[in-house]
C-alpha positions as CSV (number, residue, x, y, z in Angstrom):
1,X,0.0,0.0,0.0
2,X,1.5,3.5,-1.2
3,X,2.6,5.7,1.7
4,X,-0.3,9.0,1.9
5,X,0.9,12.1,-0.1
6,X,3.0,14.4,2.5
7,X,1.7,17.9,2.9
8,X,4.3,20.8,2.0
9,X,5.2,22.4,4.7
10,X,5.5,26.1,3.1
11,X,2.0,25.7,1.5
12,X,0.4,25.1,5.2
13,X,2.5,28.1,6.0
14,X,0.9,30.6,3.3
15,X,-2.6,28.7,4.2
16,X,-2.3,29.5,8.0
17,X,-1.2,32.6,7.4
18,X,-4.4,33.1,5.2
19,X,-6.6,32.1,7.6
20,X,-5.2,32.8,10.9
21,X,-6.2,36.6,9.8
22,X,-9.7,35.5,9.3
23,X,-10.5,33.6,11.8
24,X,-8.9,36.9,14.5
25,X,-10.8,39.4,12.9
26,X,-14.3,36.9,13.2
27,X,-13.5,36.4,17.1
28,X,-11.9,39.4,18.5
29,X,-14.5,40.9,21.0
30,X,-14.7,37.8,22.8
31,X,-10.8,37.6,23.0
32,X,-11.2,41.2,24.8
33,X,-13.9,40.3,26.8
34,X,-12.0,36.7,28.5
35,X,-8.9,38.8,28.6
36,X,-10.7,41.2,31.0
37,X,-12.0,38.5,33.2
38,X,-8.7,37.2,33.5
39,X,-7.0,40.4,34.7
40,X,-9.1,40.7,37.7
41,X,-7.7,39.8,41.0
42,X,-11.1,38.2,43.4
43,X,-9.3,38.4,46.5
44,X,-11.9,37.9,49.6
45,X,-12.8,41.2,51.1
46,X,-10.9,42.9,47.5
47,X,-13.3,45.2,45.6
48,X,-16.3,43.5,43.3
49,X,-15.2,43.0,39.3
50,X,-17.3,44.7,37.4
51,X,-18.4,42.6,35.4
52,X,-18.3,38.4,35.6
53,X,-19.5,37.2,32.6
54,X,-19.2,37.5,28.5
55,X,-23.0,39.0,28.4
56,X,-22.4,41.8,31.3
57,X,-18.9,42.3,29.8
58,X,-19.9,43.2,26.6
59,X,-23.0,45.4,27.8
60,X,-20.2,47.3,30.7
61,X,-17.8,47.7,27.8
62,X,-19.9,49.0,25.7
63,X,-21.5,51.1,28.0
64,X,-18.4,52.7,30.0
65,X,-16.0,53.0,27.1
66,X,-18.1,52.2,23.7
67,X,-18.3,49.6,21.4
68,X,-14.9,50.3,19.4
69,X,-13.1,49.8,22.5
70,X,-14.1,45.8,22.3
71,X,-11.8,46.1,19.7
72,X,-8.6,47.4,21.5
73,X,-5.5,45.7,21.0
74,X,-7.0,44.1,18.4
75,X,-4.1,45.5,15.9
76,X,-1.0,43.7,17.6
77,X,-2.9,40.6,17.4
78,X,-4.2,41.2,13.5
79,X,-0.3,41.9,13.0
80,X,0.5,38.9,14.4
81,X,-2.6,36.8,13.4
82,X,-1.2,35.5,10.1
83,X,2.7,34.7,10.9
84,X,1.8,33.2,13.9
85,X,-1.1,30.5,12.3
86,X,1.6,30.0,9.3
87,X,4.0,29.4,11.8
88,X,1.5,27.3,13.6
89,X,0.4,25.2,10.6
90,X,4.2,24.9,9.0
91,X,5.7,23.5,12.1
92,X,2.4,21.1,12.3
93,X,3.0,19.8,9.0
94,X,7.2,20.2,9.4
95,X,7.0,17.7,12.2
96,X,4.0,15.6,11.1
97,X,6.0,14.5,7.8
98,X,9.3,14.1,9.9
99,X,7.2,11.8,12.8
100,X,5.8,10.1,10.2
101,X,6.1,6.7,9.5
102,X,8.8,5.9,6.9
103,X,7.6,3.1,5.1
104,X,3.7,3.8,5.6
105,X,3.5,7.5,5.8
106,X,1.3,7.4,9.0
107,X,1.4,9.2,12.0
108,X,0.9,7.7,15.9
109,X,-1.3,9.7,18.0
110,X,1.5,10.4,20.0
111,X,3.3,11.6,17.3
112,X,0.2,14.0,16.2
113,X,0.3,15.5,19.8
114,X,4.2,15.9,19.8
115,X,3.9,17.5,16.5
116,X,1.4,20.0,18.3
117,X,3.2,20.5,20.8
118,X,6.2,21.3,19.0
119,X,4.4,23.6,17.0
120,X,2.6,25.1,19.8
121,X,6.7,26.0,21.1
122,X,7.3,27.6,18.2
123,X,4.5,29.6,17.6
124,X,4.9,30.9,21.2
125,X,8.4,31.5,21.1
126,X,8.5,33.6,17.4
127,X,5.1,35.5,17.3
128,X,2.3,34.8,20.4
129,X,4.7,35.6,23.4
130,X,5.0,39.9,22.1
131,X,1.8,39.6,20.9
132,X,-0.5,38.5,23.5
133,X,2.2,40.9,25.8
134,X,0.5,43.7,23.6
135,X,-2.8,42.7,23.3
136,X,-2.8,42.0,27.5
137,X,-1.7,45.0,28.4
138,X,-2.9,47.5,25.8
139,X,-5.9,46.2,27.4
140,X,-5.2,46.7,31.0
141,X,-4.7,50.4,30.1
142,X,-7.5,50.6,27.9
143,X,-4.7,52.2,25.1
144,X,-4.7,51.7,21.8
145,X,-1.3,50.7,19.5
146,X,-0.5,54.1,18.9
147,X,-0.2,55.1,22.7
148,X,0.8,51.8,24.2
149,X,3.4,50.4,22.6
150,X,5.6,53.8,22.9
151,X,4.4,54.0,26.3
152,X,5.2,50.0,27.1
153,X,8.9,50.9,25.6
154,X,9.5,53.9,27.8
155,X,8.1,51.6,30.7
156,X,9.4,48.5,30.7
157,X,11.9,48.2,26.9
158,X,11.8,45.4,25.0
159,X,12.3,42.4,27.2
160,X,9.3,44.0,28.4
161,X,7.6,41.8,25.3
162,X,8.7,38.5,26.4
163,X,6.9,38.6,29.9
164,X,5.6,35.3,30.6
165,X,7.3,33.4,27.7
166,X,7.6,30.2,30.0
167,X,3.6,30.3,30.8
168,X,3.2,31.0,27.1
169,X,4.8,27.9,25.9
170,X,2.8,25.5,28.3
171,X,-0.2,27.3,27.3
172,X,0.5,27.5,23.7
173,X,2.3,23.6,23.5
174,X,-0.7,22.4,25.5
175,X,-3.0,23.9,22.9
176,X,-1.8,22.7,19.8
177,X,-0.9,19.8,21.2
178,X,-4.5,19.0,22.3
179,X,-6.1,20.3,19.2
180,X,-3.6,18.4,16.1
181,X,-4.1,15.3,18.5
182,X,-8.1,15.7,18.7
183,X,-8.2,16.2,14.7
184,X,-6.4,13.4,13.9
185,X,-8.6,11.1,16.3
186,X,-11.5,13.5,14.3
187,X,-10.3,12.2,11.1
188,X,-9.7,8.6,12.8
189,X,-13.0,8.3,13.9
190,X,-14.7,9.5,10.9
191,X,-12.9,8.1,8.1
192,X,-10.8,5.7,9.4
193,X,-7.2,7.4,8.5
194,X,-5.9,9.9,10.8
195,X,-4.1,11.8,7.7
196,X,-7.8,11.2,5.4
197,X,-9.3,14.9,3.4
198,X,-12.6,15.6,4.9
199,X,-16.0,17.0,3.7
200,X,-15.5,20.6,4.4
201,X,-18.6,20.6,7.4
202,X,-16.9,17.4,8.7
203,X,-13.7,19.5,9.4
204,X,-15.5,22.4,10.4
205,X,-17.8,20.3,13.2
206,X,-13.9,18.7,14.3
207,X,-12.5,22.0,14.4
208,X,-15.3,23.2,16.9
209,X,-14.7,20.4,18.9
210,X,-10.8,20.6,19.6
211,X,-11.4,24.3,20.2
212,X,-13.1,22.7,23.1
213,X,-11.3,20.0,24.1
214,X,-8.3,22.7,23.9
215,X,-9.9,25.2,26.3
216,X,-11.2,22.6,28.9
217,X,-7.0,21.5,28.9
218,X,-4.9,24.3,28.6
219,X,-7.7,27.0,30.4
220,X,-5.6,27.2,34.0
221,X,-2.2,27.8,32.1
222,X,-4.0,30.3,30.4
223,X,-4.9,32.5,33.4
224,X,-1.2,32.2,34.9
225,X,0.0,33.3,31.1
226,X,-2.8,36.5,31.5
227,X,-1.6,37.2,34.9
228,X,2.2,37.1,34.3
229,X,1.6,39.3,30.8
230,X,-0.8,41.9,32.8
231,X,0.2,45.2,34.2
232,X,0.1,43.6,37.5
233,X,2.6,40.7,36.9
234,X,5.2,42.3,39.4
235,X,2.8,40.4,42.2
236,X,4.1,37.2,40.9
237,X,7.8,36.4,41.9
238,X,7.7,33.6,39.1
239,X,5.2,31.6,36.8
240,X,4.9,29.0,39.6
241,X,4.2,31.5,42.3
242,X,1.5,32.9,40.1
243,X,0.2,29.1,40.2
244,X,0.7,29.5,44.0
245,X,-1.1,32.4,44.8
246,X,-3.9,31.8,43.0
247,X,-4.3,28.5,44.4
248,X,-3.7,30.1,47.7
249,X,-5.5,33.5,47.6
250,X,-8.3,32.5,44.9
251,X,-9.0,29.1,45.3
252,X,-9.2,26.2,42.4
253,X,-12.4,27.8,40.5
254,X,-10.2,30.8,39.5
255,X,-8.1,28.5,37.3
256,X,-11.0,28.5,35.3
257,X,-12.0,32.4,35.3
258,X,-12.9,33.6,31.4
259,X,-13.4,29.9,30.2
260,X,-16.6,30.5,28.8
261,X,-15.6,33.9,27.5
262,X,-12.3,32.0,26.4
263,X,-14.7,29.3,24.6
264,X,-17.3,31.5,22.9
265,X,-14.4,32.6,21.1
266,X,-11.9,29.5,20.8
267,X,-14.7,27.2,19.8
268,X,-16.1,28.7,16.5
269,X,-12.1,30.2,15.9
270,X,-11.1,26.7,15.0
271,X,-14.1,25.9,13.1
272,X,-13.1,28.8,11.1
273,X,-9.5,28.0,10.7
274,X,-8.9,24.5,10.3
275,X,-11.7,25.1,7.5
276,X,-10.1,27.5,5.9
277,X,-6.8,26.1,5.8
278,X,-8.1,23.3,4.3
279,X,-9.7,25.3,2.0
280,X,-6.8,28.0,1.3
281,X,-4.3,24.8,1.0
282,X,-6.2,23.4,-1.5
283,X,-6.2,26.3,-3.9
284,X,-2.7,26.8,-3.2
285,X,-1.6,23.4,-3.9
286,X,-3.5,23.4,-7.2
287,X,-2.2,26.5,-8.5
288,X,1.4,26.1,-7.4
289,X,2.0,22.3,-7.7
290,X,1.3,21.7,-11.3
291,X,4.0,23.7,-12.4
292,X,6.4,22.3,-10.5
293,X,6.1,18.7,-12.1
């Protein structure tokens, strides 16, 4: 039986980049809105949020500050929106083909997750670190790019970007990890080949799911990663004493604070973009790949 065709690694590059633009611009507000629930510390006796869930978030924000601010920070991320799902998608495919099986072309489901996870490192590490340092605090100051990122500069320079790289790379490993491993039991389950082409509302319903599977994983690294990114990271000696004190100070249940928010927006994101990267790959590889036979 003949090995599956390998994937090009720089096509799934262009294609992620494609549709990692998309898929932020479709999702944003609920990005701000989790963000925001994130930030705030519920110490006992410590001052009320103002708002503690996605519907009374949107209606505060909207109400204080107007709707356009549900859009704040929104240009770091668009910036970094493209490279960082080609990134993403390359290094999936990079390490898929060399995990793969060499004389059947398959791929272990341990071998899907390491993949993920190795892409999830390498996304983190060259685009999602600075940009979700940006989008955090541009936040937290309620600034736009403009004002921030001078003022961020003046503040705290450049390394200034890289706050909470450590807590990013669990966060973003454990994502990517979880969601490459959950579409390749998708594809498993529904075809019977972990590297079989789906009907495009097949991918689209897997997609939804390991948005979910991914936020129900990875959601308490995700709070330690908002904390140590936020304006008030200088609390936290360390990305383990952020762990710590929230245990401690907040209790279990704060692990968890913005998962719905983080879900109403992670959920239908990769419905959206492991569609259309299937879709965007497609029309690449046909355009591109005929001329080079």
């Amino acid at each position: 039986m003949a090995a599956p065709k390998k994937k090009t690694t720089s096509i799934s590059l262009a294609a992620g980049c494609v549709a990692g633009a998309v898929e932020c611009c479709c999702t944003w507000p609920m990005e701000y809105i989790k963000t925001q629930l994130q930030s705030f510390r519920t110490v006992k006796g410590g001052p009320a949020p103002p708002f503690t869930g996605i519907g009374s978030g949107l209606a505060y924000t909207v109400r204080t500050t107007g709707a356009l601010s549900l859009y704040n920070g929104l240009a770091p991320v668009l910036a970094f929106s493209a490279p960082k799902a080609g990134v993403r998608f390359g290094a999936n495919t990079h390490f898929r083909n060399a995990l793969a099986d060499p004389d059947t072309g398959k791929v272990s489901m341990g071998a899907s997750f390491l993949a993920g996870l190795g892409a999830g490192v390498c996304e983190a590490t060259l685009a999602v670190t600075p940009q979700e340092t940006l989008k955090t605090k541009l936040i937290n100051l309620n600034m736009g790019l403009a004002d921030g990122v001078p003022h961020l500069l003046r503040t705290e320079g450049p390394a200034g970007l890289y706050a909470g790289w450590f807590s990013t790379c669990l966060k973003q490993g454990g994502n990517q990890g979880s969601r490459f491993f959950y579409m390749a039991q998708w594809r498993l389950f529904m075809a019977g080949d972990a590297e079989a082409k789906l009907p495009r509302h097949v991918t689209f319903a897997g997609g939804l799911g390991a948005g979910l599977f991914s936020v129900v994983c990875t959601s308490p690294f995700d709070v330690v990663k908002t904390r140590m990114q936020s304006t008030g990271a200088k609390a936290y000696a360390s990305t383990a004493d952020c762990f710590r004190q929230i245990a401690a100070n907040e209790g279990p249940r704060a692990f968890f604070s913005g998962a719905a928010a983080r879900a109403a927006r992670v959920v239908p994101g990769q419905g959206i973009i492991f569609l259309a990267v299937d879709v965007i790959y497609d029309a690449i590889a046909a355009a591109v790949e005929p001329r080079a036979r």
